[in-house]
C-alpha positions in Angstrom: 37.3 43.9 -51.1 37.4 40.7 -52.5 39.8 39.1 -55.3 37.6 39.1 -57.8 36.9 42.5 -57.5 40.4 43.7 -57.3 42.1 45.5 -60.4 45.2 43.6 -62.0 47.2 46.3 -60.6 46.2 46.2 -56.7 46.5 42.0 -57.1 50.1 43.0 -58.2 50.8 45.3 -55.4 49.7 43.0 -52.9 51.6 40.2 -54.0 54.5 42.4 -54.2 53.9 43.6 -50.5 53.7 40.1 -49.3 56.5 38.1 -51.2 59.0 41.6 -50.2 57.6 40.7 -46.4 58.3 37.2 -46.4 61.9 37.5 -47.9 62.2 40.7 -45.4 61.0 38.0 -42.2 62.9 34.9 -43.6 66.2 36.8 -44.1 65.8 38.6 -40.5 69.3 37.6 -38.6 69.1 36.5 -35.3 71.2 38.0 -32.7 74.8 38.0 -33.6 74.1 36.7 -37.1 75.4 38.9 -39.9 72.6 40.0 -41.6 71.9 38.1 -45.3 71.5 41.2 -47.1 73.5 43.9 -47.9 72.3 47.3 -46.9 71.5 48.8 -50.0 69.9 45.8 -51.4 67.6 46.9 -47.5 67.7 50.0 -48.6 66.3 49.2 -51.8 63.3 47.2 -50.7 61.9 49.8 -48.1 62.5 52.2 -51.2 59.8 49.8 -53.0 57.8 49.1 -50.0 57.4 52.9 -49.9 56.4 53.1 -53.8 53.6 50.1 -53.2 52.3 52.0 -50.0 52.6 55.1 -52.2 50.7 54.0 -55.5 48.0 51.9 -53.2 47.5 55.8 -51.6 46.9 57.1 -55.5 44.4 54.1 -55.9 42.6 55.1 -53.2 42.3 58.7 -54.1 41.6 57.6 -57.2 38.1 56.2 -55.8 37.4 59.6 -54.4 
């Protein structure tokens, strides 16, 4: 599916999915590093990874 034909709403999800992965891969601790964020803030992002995996799911179904 192209851009173009993407809704505003998936364009927003998948921006939201990538920027949450990249701050998810760039805050990763190495080994023995203390991690960067606190564990409900890592709580809270795989909370909204869940609701943009969810709502992508009702898109689909949606199309159905």
């Amino acid at each position: 599916m192209g851009i173009e034909s993407q809704s505003k709403e998936q364009r927003i999800l998948r921006a939201l999915r990538t920027v949450l992965g990249n701050i998810v891969k760039e805050t990763a601790p190495r080994p023995g590093v203390p991690r960067a964020l606190s564990e409900d803030t890592v709580v809270e992002i795989r909370d909204l990874f869940g609701l943009i995996a969810e709502r992508e799911a009702e898109q689909v179904a949606d199309l159905d």
